[in-house]
Biopython code that builds the backbone (N, CA, C, O; Angstrom):
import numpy as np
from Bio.PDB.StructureBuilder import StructureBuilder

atoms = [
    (1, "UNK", "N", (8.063, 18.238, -17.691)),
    (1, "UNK", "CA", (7.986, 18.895, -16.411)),
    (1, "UNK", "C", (9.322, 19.574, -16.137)),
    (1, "UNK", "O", (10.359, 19.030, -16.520)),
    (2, "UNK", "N", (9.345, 20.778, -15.469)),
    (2, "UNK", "CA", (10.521, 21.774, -15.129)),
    (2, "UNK", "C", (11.384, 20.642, -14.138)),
    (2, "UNK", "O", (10.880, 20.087, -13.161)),
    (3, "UNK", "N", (12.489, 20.480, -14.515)),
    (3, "UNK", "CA", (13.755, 19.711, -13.616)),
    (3, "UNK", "C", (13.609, 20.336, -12.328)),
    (3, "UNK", "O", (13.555, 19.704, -11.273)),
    (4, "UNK", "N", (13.536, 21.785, -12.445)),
    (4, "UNK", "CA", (13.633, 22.968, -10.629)),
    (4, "UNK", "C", (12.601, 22.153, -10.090)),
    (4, "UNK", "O", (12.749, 21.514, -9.048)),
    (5, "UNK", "N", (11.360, 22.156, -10.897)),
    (5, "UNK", "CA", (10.025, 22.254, -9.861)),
    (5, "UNK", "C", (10.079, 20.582, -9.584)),
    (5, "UNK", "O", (9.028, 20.215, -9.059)),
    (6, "UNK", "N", (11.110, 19.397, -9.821)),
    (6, "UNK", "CA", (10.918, 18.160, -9.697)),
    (6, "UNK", "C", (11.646, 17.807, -8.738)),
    (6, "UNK", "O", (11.304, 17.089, -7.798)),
    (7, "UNK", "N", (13.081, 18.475, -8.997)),
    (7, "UNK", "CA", (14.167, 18.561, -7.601)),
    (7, "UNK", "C", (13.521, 19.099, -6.150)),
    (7, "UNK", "O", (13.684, 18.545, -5.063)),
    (8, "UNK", "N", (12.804, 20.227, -6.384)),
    (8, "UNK", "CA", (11.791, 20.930, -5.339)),
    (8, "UNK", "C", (11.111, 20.064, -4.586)),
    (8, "UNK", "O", (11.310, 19.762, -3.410)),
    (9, "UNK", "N", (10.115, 19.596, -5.495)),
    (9, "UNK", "CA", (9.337, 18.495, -4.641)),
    (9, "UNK", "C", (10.072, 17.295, -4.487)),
    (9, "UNK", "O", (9.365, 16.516, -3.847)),
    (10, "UNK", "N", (11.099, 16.811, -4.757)),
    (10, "UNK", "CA", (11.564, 15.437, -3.943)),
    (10, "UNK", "C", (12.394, 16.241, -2.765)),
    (10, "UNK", "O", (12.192, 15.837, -1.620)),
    (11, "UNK", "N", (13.257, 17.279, -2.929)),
    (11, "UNK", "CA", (13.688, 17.395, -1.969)),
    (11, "UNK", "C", (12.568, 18.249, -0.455)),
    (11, "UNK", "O", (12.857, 18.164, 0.739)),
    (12, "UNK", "N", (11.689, 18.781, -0.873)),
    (12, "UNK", "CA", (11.277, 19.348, -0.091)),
    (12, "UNK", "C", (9.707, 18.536, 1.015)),
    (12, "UNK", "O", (9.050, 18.886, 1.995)),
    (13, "UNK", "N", (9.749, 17.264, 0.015)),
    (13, "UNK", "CA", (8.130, 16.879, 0.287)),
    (13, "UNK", "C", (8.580, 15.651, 0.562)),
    (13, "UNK", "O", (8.304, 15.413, 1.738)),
    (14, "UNK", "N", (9.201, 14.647, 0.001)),
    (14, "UNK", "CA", (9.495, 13.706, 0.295)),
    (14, "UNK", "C", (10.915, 13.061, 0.888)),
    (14, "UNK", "O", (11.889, 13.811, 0.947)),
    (15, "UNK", "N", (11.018, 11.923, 1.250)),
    (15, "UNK", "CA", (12.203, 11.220, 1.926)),
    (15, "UNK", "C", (11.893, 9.910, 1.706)),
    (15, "UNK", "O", (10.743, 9.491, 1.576)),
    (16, "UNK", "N", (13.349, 8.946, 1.638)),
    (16, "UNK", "CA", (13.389, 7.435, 0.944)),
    (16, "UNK", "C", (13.546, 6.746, 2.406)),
    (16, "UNK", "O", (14.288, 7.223, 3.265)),
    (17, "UNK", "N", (12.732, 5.517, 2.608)),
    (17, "UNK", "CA", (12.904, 5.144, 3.758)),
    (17, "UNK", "C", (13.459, 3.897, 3.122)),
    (17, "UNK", "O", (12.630, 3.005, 2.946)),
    (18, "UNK", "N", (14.538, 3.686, 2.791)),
    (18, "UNK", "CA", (14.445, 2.093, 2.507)),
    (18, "UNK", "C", (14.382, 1.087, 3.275)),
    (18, "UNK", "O", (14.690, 0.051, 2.686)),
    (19, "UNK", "N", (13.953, 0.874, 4.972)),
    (19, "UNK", "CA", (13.670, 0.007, 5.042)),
    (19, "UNK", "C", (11.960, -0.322, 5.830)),
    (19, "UNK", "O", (11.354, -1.093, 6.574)),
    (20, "UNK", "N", (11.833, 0.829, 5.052)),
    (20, "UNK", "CA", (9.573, 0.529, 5.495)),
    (20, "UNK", "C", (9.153, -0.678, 4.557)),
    (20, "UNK", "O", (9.661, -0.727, 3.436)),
    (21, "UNK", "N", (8.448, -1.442, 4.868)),
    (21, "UNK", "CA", (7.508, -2.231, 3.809)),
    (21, "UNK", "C", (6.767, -1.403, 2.748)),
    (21, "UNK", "O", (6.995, -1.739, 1.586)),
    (22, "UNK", "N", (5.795, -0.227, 2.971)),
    (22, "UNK", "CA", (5.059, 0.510, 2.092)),
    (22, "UNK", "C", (5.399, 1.594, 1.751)),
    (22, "UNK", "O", (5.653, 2.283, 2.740)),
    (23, "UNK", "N", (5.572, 2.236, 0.598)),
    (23, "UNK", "CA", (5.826, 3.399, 0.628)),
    (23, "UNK", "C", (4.588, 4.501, 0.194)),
    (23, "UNK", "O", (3.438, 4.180, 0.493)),
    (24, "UNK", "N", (4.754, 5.420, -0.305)),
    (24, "UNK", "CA", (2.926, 6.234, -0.645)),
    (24, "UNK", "C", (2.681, 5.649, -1.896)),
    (24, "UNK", "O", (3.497, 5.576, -2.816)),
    (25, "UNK", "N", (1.619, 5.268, -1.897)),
    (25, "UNK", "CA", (0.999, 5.232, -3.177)),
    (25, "UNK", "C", (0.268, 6.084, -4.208)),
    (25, "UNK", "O", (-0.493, 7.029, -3.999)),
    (26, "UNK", "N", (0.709, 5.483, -5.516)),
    (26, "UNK", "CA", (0.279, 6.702, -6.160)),
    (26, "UNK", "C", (-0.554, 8.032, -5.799)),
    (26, "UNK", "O", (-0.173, 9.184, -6.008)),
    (27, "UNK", "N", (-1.675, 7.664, -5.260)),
    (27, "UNK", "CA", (-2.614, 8.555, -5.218)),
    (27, "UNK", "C", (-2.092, 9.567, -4.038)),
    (27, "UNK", "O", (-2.071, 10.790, -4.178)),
    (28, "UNK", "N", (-1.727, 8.963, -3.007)),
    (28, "UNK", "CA", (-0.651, 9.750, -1.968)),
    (28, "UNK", "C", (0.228, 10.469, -2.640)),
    (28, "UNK", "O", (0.348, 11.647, -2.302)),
    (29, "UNK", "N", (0.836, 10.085, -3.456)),
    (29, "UNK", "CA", (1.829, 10.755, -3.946)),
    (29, "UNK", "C", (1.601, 12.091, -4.552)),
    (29, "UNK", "O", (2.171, 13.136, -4.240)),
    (30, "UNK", "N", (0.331, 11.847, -5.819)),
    (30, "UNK", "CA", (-0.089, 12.863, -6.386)),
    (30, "UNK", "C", (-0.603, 13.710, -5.645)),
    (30, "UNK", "O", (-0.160, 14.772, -6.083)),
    (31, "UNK", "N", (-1.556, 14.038, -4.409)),
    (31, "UNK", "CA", (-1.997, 14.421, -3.559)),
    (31, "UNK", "C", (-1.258, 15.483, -3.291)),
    (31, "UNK", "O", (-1.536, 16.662, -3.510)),
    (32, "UNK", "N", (0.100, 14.839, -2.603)),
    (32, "UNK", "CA", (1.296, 15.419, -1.536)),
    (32, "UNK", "C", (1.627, 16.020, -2.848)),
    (32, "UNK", "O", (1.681, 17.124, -2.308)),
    (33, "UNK", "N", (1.887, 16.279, -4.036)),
    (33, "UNK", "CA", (2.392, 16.620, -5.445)),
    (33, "UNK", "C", (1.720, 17.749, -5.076)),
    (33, "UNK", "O", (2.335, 18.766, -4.755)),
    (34, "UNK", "N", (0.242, 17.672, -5.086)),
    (34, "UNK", "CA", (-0.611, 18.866, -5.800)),
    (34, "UNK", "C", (-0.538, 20.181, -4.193)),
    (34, "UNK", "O", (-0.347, 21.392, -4.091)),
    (35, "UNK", "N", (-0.758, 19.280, -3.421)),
    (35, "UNK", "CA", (-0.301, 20.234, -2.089)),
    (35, "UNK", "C", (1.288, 21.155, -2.383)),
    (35, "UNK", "O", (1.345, 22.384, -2.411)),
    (36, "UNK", "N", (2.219, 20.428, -2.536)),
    (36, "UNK", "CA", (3.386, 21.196, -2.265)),
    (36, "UNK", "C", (3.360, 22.433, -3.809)),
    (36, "UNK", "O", (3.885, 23.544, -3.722)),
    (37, "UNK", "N", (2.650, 21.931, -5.119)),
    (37, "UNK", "CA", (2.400, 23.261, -6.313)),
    (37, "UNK", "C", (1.526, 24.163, -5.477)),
    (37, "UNK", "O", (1.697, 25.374, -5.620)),
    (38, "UNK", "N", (0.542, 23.710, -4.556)),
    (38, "UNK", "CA", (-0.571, 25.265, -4.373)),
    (38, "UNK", "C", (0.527, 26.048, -3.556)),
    (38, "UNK", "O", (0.626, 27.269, -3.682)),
    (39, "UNK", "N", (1.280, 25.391, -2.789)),
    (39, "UNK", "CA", (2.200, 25.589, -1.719)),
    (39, "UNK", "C", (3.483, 26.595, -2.656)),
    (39, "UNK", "O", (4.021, 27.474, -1.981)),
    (40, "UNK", "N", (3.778, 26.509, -3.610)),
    (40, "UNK", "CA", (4.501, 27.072, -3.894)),
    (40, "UNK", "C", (4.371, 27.863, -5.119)),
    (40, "UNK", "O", (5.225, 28.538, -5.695)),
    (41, "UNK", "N", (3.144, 27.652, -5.410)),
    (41, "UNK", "CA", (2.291, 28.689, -6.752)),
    (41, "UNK", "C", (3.050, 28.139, -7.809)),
    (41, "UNK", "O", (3.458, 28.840, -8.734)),
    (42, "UNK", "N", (3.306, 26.671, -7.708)),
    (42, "UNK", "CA", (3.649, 26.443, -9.162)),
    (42, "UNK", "C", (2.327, 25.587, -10.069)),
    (42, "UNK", "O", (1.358, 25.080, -9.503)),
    (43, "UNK", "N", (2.528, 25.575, -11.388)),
    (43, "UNK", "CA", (1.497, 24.789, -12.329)),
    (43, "UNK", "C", (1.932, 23.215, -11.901)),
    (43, "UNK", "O", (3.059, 22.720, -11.878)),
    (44, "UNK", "N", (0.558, 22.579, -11.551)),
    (44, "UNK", "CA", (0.376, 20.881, -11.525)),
    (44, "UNK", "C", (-0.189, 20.694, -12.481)),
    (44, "UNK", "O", (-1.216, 21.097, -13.028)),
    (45, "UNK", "N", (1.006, 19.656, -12.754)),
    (45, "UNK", "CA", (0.793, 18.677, -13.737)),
    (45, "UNK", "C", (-0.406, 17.652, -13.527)),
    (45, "UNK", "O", (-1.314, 17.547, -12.701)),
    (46, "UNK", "N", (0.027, 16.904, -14.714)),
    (46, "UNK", "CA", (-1.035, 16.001, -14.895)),
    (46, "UNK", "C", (-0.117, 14.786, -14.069)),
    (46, "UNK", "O", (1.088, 14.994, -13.924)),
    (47, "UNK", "N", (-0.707, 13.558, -13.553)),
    (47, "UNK", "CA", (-0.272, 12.595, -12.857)),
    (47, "UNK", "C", (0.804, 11.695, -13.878)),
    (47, "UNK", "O", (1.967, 11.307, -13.768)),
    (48, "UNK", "N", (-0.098, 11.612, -14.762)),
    (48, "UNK", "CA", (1.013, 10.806, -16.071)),
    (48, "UNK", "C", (2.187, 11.834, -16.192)),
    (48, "UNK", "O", (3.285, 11.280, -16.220)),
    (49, "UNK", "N", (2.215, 13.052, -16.261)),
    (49, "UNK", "CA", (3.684, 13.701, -16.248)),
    (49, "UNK", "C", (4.690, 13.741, -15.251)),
    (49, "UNK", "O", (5.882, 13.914, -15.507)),
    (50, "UNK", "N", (4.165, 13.563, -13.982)),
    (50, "UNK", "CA", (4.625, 13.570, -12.457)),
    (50, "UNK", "C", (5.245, 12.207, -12.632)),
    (50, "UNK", "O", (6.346, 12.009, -12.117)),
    (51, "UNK", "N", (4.451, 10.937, -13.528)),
    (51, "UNK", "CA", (5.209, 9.701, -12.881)),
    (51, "UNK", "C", (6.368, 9.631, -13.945)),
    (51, "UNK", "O", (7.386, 9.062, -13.553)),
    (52, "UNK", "N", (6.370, 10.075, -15.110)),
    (52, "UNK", "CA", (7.292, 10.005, -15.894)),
    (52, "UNK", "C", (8.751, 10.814, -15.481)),
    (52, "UNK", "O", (9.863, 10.512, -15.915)),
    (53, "UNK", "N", (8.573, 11.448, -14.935)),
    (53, "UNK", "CA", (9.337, 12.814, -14.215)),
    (53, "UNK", "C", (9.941, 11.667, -12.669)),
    (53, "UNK", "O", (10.935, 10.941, -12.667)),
    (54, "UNK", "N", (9.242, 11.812, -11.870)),
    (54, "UNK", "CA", (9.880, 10.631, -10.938)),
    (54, "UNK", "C", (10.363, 9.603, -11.595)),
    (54, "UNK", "O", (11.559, 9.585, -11.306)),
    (55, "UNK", "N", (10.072, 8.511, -12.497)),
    (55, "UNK", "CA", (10.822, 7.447, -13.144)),
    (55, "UNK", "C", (12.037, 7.934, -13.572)),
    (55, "UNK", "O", (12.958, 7.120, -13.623)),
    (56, "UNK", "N", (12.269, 9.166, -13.917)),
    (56, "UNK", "CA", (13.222, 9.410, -14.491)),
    (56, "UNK", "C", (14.565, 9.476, -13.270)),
    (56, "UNK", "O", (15.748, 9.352, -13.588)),
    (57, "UNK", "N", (14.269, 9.608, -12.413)),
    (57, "UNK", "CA", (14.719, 9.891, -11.158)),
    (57, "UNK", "C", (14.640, 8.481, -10.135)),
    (57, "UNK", "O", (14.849, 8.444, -8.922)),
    (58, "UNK", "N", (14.346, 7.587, -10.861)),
    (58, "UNK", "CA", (14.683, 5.985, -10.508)),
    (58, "UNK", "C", (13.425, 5.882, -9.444)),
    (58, "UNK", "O", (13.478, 4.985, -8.602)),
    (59, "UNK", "N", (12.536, 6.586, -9.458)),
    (59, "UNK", "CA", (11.485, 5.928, -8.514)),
    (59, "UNK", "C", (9.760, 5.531, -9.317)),
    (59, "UNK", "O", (9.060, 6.096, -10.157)),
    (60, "UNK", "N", (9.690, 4.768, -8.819)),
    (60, "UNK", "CA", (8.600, 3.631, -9.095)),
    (60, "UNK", "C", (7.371, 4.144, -8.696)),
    (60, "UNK", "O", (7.044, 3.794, -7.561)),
    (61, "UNK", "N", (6.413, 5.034, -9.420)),
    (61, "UNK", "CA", (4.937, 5.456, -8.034)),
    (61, "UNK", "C", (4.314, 4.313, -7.621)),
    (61, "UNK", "O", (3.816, 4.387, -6.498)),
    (62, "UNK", "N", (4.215, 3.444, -8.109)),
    (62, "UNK", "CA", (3.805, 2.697, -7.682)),
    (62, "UNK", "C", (4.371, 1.339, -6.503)),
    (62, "UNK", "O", (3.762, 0.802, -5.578)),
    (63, "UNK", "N", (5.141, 1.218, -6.794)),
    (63, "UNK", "CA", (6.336, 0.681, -5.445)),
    (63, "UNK", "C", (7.770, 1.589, -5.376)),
    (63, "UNK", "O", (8.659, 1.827, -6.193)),
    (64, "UNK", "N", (7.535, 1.945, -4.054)),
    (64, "UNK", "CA", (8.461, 2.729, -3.640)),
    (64, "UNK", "C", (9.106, 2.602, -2.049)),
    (64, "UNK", "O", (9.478, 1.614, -1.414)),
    (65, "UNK", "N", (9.081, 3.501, -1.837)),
    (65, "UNK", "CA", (9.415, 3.572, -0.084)),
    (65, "UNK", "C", (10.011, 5.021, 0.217)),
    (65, "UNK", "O", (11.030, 5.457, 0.751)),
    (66, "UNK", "N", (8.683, 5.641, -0.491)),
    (66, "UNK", "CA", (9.311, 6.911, -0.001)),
    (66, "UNK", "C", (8.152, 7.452, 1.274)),
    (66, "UNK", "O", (7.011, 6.999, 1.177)),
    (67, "UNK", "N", (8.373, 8.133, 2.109)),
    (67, "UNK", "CA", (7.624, 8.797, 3.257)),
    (67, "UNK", "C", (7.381, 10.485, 2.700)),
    (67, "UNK", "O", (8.036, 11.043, 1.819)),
    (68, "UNK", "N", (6.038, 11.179, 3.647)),
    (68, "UNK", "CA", (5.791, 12.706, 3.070)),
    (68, "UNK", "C", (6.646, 12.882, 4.318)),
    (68, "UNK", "O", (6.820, 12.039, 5.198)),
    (69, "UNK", "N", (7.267, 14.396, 4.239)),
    (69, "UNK", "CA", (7.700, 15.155, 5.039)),
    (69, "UNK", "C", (7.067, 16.834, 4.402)),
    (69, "UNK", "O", (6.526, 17.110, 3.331)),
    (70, "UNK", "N", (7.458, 17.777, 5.694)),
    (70, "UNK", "CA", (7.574, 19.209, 5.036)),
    (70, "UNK", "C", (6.023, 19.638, 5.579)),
    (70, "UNK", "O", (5.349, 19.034, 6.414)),
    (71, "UNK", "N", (5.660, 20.924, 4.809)),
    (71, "UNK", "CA", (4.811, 21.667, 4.973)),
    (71, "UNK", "C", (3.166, 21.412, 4.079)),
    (71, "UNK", "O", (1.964, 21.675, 4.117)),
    (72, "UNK", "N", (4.429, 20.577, 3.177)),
    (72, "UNK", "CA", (2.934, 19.827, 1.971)),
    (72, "UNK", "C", (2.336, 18.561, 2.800)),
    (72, "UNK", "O", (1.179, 18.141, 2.811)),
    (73, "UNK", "N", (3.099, 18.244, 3.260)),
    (73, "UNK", "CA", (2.776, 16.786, 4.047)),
    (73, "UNK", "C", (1.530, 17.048, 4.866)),
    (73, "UNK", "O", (0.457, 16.445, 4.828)),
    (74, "UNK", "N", (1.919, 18.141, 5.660)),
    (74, "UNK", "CA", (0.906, 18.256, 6.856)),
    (74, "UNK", "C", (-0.473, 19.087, 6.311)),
    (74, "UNK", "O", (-1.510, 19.203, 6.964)),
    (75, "UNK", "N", (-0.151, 19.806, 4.539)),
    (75, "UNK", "CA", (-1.681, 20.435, 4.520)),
    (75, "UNK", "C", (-2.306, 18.940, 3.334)),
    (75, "UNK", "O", (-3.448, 18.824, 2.890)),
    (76, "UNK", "N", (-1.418, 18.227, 3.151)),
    (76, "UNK", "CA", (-2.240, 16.972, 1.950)),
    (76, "UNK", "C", (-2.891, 16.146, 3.372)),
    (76, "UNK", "O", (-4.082, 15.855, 3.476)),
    (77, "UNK", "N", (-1.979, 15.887, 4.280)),
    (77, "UNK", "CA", (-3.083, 15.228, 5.240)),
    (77, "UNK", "C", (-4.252, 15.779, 6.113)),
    (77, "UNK", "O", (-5.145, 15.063, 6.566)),
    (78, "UNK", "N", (-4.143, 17.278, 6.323)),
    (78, "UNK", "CA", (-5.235, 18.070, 6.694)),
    (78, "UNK", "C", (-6.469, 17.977, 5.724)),
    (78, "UNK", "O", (-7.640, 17.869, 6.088)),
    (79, "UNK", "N", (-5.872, 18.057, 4.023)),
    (79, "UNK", "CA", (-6.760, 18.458, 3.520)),
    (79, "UNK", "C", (-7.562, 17.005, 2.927)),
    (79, "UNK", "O", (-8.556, 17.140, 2.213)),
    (80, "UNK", "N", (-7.145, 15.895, 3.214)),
    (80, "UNK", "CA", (-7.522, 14.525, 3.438)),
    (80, "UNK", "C", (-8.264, 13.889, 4.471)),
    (80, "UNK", "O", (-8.851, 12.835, 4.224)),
    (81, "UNK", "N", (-8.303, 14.372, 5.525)),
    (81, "UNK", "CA", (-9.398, 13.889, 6.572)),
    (81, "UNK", "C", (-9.099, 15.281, 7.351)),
    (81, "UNK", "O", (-8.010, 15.484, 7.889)),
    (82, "UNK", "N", (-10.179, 16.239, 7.365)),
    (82, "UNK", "CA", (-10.198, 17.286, 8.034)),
    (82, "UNK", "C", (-10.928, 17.309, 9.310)),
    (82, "UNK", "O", (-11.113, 18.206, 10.132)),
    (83, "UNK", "N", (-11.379, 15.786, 9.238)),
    (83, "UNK", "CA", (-12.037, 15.533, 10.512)),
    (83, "UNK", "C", (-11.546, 15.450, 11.555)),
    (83, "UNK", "O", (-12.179, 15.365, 12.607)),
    (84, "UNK", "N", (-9.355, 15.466, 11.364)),
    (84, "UNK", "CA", (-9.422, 15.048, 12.319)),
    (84, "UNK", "C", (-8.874, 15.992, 13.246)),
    (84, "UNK", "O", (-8.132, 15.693, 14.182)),
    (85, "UNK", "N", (-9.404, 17.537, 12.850)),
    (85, "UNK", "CA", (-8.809, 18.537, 13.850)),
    (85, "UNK", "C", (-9.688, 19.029, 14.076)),
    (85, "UNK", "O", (-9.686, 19.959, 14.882)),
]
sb = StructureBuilder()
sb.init_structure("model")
sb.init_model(0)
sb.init_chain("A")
sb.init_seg("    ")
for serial, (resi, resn, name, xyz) in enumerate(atoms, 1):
    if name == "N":
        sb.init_residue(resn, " ", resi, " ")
    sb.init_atom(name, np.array(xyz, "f"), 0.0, 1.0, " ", f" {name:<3s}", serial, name[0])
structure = sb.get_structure()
């Protein structure tokens, strides 16, 4: 995976809360992933490349404590329950 397009999405989509109990889970994660590529017309990866790419970058998809922020945040949760607008 491109280093730009990995720095991009942590800095632009996500934030480390270290002291929440939960952080997103995988599937959140990938989600908020695939939102912020349509968002920025880049190629999404496959999920196995995304987590190898974050590990590399010391985070865990699967236990974490990171929170969505940004513009991906608000269309992965629109586009996740659209019921509720």
């Amino acid at each position: 995976m491109d280093f730009a397009r990995v720095v991009g999405f942590l800095s632009d989509a996500l934030q480390d809360r270290p002291g929440s109990e939960r952080g997103l889970s995988p599937d959140e994660l990938y989600g908020l992933y695939t939102s912020w590529c349509l968002m920025n017309e880049a190629i999404i990866e496959s999920p196995d490349t995304l987590w190898a790419a974050l590990r590399t970058w010391g985070i865990d998809p699967a236990r974490n404590h990171l929170a969505m922020k940004g513009p991906a945040a608000v269309d992965y949760i629109i586009a996740s329950a659209p019921d509720i607008i």
